[in-house]
C-alpha positions as CSV (number, residue, x, y, z in Angstrom):
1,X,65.0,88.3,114.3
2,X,68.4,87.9,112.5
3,X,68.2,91.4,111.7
4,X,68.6,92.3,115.4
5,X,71.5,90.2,115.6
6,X,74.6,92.7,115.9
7,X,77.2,92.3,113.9
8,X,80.8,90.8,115.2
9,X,83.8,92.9,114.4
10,X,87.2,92.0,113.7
11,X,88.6,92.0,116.9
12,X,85.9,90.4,118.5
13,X,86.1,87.6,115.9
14,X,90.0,87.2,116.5
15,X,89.6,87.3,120.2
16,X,87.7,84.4,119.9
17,X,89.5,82.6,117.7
18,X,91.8,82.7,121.2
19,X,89.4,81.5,123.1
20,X,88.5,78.9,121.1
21,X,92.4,78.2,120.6
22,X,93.1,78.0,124.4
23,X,89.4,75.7,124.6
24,X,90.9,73.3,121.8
25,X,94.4,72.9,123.9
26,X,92.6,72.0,127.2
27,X,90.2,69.9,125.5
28,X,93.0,67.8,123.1
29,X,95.0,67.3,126.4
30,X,91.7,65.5,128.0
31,X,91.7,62.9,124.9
32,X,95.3,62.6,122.9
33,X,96.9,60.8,125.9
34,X,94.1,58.4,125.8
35,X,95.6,56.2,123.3
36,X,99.2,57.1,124.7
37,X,98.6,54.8,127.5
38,X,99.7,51.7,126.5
39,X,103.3,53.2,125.2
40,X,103.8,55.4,128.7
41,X,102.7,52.1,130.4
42,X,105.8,50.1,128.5
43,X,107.5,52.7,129.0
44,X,107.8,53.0,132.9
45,X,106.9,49.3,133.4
46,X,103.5,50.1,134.9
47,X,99.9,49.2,134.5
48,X,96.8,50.3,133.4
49,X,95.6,50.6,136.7
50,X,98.2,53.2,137.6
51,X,98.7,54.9,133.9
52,X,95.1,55.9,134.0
53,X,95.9,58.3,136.6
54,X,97.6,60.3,134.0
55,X,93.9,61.1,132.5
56,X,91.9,60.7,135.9
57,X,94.7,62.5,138.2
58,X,94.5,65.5,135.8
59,X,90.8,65.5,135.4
60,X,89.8,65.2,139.1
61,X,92.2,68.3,139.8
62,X,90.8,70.3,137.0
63,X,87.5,69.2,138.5
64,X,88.1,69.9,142.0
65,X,89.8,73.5,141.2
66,X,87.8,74.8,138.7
67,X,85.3,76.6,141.2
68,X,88.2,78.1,142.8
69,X,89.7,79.2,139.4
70,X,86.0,80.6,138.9
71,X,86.2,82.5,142.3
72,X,90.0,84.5,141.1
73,X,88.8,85.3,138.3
74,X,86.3,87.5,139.6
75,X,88.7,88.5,142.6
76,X,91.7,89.4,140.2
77,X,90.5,89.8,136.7
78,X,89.6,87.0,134.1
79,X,92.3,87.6,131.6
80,X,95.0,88.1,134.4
81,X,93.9,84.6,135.4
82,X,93.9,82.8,132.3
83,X,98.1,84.0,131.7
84,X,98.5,82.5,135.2
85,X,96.6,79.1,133.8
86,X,98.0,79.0,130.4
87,X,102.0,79.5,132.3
88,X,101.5,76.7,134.2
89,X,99.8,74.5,132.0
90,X,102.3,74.9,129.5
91,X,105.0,74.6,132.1
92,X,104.3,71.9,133.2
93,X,103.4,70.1,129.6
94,X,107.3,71.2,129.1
95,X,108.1,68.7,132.3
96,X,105.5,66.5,131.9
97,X,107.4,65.5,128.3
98,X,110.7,65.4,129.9
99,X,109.4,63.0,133.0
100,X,111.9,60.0,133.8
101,X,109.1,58.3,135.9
102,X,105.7,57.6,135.8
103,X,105.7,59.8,139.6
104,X,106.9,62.6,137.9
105,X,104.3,62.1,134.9
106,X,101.5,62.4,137.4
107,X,102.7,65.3,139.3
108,X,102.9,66.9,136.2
109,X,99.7,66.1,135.4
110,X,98.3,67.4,138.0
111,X,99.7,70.7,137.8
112,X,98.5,70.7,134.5
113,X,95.4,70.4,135.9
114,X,95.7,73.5,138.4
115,X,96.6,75.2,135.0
116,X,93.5,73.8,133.0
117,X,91.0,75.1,136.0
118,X,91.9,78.5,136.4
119,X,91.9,78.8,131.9
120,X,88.2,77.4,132.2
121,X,86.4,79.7,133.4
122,X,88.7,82.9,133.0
123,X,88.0,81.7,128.8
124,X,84.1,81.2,129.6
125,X,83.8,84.9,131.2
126,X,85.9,86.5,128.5
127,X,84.2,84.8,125.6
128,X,81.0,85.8,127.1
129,X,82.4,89.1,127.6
130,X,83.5,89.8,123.6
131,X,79.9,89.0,122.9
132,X,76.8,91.4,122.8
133,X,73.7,90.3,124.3
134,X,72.3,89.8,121.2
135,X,74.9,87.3,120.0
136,X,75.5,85.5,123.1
137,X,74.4,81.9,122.2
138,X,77.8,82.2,119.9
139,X,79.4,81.4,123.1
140,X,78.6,78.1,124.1
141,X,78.4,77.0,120.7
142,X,82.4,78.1,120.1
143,X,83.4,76.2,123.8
144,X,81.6,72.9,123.1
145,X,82.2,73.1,119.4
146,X,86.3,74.1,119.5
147,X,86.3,71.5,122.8
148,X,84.9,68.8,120.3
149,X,87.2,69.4,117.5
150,X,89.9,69.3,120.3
151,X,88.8,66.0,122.1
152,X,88.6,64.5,118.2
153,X,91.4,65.8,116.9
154,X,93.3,64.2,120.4
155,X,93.1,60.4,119.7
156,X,94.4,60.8,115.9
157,X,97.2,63.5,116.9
158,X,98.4,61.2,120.0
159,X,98.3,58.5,117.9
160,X,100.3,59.6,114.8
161,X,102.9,61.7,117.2
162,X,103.1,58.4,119.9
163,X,103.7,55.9,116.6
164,X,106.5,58.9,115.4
165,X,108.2,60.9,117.2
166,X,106.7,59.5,120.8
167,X,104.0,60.6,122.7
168,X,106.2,62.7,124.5
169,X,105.7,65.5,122.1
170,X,101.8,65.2,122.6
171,X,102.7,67.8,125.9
172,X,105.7,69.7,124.2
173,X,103.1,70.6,121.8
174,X,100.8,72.1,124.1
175,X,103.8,74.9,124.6
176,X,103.4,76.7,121.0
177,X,99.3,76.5,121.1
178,X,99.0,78.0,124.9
179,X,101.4,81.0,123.7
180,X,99.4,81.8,120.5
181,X,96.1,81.5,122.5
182,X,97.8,83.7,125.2
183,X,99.3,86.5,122.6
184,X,96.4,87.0,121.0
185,X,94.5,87.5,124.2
186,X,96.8,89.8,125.5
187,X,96.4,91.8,121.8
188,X,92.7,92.0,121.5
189,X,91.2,91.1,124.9
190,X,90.5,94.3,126.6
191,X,91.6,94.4,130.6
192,X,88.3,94.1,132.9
193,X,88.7,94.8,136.4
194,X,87.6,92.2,139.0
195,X,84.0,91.6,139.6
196,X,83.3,90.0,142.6
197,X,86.7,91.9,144.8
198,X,84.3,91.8,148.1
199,X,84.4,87.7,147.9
200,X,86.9,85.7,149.4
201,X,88.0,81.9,147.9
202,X,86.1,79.6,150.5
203,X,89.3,77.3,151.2
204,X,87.5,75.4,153.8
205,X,85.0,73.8,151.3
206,X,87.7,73.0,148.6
207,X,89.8,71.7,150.8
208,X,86.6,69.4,152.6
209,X,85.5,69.0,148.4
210,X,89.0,67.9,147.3
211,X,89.9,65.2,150.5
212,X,86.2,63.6,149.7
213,X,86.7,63.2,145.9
214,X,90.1,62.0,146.0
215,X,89.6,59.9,148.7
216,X,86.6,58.2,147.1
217,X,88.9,58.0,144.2
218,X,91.9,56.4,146.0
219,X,89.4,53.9,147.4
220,X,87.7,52.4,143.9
221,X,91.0,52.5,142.4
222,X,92.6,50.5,145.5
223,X,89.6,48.3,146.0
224,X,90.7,45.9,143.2
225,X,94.2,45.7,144.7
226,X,93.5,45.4,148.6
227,X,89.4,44.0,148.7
228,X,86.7,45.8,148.9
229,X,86.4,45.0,152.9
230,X,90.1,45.5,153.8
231,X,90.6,48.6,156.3
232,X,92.4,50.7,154.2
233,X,89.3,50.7,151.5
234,X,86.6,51.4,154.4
235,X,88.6,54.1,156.0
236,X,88.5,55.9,153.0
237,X,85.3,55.2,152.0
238,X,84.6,56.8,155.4
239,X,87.3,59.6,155.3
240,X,85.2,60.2,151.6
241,X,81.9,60.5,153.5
242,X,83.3,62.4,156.1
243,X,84.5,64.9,154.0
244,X,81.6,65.0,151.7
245,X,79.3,65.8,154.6
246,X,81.5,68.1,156.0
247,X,81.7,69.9,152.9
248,X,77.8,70.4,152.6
249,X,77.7,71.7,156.3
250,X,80.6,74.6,155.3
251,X,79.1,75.7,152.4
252,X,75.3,76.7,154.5
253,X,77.3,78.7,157.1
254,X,80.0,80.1,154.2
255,X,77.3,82.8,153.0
256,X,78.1,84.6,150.1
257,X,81.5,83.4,149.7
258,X,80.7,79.8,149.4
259,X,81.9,77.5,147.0
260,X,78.7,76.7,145.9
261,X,76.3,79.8,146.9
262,X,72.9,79.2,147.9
263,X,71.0,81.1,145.5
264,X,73.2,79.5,143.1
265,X,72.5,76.0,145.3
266,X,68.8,76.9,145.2
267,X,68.1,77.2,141.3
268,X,66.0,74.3,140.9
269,X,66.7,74.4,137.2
270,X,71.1,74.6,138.0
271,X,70.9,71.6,140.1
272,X,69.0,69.4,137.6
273,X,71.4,70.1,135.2
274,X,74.2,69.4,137.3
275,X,72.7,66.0,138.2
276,X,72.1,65.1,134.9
277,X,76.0,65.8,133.9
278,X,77.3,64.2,137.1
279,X,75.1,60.9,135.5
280,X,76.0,61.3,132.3
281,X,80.2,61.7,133.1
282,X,81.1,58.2,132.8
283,X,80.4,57.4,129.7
284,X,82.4,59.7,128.0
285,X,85.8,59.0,129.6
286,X,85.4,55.2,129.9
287,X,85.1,55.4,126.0
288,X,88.2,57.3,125.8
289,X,90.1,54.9,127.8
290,X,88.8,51.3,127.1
291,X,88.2,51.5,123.5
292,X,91.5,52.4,122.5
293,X,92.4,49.4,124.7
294,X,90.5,47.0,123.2
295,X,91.9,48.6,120.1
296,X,95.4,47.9,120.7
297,X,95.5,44.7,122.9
298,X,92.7,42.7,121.5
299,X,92.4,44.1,117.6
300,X,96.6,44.4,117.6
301,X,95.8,48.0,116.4
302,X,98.9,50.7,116.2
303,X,98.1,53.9,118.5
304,X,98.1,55.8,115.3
305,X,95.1,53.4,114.3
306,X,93.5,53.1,117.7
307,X,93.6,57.4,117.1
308,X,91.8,56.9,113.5
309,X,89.4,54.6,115.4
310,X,87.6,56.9,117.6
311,X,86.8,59.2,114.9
312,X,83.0,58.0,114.3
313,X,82.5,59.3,118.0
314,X,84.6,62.3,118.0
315,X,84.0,63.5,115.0
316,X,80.2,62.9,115.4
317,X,80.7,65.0,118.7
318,X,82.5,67.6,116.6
319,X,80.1,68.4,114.1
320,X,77.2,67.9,116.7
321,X,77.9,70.2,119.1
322,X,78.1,73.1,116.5
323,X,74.2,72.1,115.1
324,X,72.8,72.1,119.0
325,X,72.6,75.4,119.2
326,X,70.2,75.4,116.2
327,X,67.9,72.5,117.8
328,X,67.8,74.2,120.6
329,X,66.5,77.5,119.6
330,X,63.7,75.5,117.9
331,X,62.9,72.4,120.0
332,X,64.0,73.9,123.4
333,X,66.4,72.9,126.2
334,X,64.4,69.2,127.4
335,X,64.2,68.1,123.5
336,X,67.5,68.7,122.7
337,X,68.7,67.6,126.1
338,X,66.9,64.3,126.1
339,X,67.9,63.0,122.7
340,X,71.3,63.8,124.1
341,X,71.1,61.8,126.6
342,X,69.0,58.9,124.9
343,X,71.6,58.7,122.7
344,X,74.2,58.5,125.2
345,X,72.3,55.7,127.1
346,X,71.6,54.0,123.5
347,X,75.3,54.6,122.3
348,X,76.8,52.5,125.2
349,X,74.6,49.8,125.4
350,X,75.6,49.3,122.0
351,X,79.0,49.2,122.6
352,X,78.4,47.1,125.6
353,X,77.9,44.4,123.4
354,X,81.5,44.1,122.8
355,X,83.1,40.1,123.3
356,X,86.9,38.8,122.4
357,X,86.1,38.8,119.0
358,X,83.7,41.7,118.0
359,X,85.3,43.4,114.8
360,X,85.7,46.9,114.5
361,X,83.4,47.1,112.3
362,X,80.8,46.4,115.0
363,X,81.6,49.4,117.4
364,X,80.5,52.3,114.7
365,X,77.8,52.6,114.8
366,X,77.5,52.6,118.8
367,X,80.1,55.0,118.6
368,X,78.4,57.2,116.3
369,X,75.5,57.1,118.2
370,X,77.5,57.8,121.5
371,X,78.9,60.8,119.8
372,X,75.6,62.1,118.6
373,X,74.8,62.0,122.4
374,X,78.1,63.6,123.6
375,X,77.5,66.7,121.0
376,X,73.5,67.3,121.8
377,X,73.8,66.8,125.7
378,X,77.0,68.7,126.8
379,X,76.2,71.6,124.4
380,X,73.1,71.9,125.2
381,X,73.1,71.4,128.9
382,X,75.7,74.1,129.4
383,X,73.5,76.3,127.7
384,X,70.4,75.5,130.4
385,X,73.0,75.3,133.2
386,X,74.9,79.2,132.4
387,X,71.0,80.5,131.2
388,X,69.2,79.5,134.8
389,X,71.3,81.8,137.1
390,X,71.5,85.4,137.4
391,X,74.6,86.7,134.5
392,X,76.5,87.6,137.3
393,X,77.1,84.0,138.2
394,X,77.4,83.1,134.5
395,X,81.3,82.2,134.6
396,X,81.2,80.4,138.0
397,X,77.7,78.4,137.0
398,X,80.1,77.2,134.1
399,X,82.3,76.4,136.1
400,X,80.6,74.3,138.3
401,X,78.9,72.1,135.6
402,X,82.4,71.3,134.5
403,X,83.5,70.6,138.0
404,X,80.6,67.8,137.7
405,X,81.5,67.1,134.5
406,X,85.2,66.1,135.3
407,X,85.1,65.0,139.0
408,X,81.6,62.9,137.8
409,X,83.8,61.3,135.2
410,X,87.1,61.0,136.9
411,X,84.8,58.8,139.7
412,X,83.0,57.0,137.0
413,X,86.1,55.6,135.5
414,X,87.4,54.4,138.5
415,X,84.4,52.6,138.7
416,X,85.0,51.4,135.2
417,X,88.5,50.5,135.6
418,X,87.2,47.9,138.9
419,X,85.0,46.5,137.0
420,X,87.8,45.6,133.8
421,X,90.4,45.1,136.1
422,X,88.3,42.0,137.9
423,X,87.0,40.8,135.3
424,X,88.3,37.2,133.2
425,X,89.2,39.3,130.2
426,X,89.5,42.4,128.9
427,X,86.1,42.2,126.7
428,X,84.2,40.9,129.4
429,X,85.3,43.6,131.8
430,X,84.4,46.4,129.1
431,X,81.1,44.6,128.5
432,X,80.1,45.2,132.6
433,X,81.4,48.6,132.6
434,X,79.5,49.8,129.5
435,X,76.7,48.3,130.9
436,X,76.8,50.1,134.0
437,X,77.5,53.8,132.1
438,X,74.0,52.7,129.9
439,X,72.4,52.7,133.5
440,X,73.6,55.7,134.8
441,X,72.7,57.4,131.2
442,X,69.4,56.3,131.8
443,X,69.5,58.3,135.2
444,X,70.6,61.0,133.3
445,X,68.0,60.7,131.1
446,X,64.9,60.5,133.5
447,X,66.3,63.3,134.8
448,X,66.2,65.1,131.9
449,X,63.1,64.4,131.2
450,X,61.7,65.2,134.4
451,X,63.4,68.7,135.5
452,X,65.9,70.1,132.7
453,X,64.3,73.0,130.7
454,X,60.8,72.7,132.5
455,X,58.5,76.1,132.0
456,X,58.3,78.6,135.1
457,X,62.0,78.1,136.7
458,X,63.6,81.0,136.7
459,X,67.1,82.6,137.7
């Protein structure tokens, strides 16, 4: 069989060394700022409650848009797209750095984030498209396996530059990287035309998606603040619903240009898998945020040592994410799949063991576990997600499973974050909210087990 394998050339081995450049800055951004946060919160006198929009406010955007992003590059050409992306997200890391005010933090933020969603999938259709059929499992092993290396290299590097030269330069850095990535993509990626010019960007159901999400957002993160039964909370709970539905009944009557289309919407085998992520979102970004935390305020760590600290689950992730691909050509998509998610599951409820005086020492090996998850289950399930529909929906399908991946975390860690927030201390508040993420892993994992990778589904 290896003999069939074609053989990569030069250029296609630089060009994606660009992709998995560009994947590596987008991914580092998700997690360097995580142990940032208590240094911008000093900094502009806020809290956590607010600071955390500087991770969720750029992941729900990326989430929201990345369909959309999906959608112009097929309109207008994927590498056209990703130059448009890679300008503004490095633009606005430029101003982010220079921000005077928390306000002007997030706003950045989330114009990185409009940035970040049209890279995505404009780097999943090149990378795909530098490939030969024959070598095309390369791809998803180079996105999850650079996006690993990014999200573990991001604690350490936030840490080091926030205890140095300040965490400002964490987003001046992302200026050089973005223009490297984008150089030697304009160099070696050839031009494609666009591939889907007959479709048009179905506004009504990202607008109808985007009001829903942030407004169910707006309310968890509020709810602490106001009570859970005040006005304000139910009418957006409501407006959320609202939307939600709304959104469901435009994409049925939006056809072929839908935001979701229904053939796509119809793949039994798509739709498990997004579940499954949407499930499984949580755990990852409450680990980012509330271990570091714990780190600092209840350990005394250094961010530079709360960095160091995440490395048995980011560099697990890391080094797991490039060895899926193997598992999964020989135990298949639900094996591989299911141990990713067991792990996940069995990873947090570890860590949910966590009091006011649990040692350091005592969150390995739950993080290594959680990281074993993280690298089996996101590598893998992408793979089942992009594989289940027909090629030519390849770059959006990937597209979408992020979108659940993101907007499913962004809304699990406002969940999270009520739960610490009203809790007596910060240890018992983790303790809940890890609790919680080992439930919905377990979600995730039935799931798995009952619909991911099962024989006779086909694109």
């Amino acid at each position: 069989m290896e003999s069939a394998k074609e053989k990569l050339s030069g250029t296609t081995l630089l060009g994606l060394f660009a992709m998995a450049l560009a994947v590596f800055v987008v991914a580092n951004d998700f997690t360097a700022l995580s142990v940032a946060l208590p240094a911008i919160e000093k900094v502009f006198n806020s809290d956590v409650t607010t600071v955390q929009w500087v991770i969720t406010g750029y992941a729900l955007v990326f989430g929201v848009l990345i369909v959309s992003g999906g959608r112009l590059a097929d309109m207008f050409g994927r590498r056209l797209i990703f130059f448009i992306g890679a300008a503004i997200f490095a633009g606005f890391s430029v101003v982010g750095g220079l921000a005077t005010d928390i306000m002007m933090l997030l706003i950045a933020r989330g114009m990185m984030g409009i940035g970040g969603a049209l890279m995505w999938p404009a780097i999943l259709g090149m990378t795909y498209g530098l490939l030969p059929a024959s070598r095309a499992a390369i791809g998803g092993s180079l996105i999850m396996g650079a996006a690993g290396i990014g999200n573990a290299v991001g604690p350490l590097l936030g840490g080091v530059l926030t205890d140095t030269i300040g965490w400002r330069w964490i987003f001046f850095l992302n200026l050089p990287v973005a223009l490297l990535a984008s150089l030697v993509t304009w160099r070696v990626v050839a031009r494609v035309g666009p591939t889907a010019s007959n479709e048009r960007i179905d506004y009504a159901g990202v607008c109808a998606l985007s009001i829903g999400l942030f407004a169910l957002l707006l309310s968890l993160d509020m709810g602490t603040d106001l009570g859970w039964s005040s006005p304000t909370i139910l009418g957006l709970f409501a407006l959320a619903a609202v939307a939600l539905i709304a959104f469901a009944f435009i994409e049925r009557g939006a056809g072929n240009n839908a935001l979701v289309p229904r053939e796509v919407l119809s793949n039994g085998a798509f739709i498990a898998a997004c579940l499954a992520t949407l499930l499984m979102s949580a755990i990852f970004f409450a680990a980012l945020l509330y271990l570091p935390q714990y780190m600092t305020k209840t350990l005394g760590y250094s961010a530079i040592k709360a960095g160091a600290g995440l490395l048995p689950v980011m560099g697990t992730f890391a080094l797991t994410s490039f060895t899926a691909g193997i598992l999964y050509e020989r135990l298949g998509a639900k094996t591989v799949v299911s141990i990713g998610a067991a792990s996940l599951a069995a990873g947090m409820y570890l860590l949910s063991g966590i009091h006011t005086h649990t040692d350091y020492t005592e969150l390995v090996p739950g993080m290594v576990v959680l990281g074993v998850g993280i690298g089996l289950f996101y590598s893998s399930i992408t793979t089942v997600a992009i594989t289940a529909v027909d090629a030519a929906r390849a770059s959006l399908a990937g597209a979408i499973m992020y979108m659940c991946q993101i907007a499913g975390g962004a809304i699990g860690l406002g969940l999270n974050t009520a739960l610490v927030v009203t809790a007596p201390s910060l240890a018992e508040g983790i303790h809940t909210a890890f609790l919680m993420d080992a439930a919905l892993a377990i979600g995730g994992l039935l799931v798995s087990l009952l619909f991911v990778g099962n024989k006779g589904e086909s694109k």
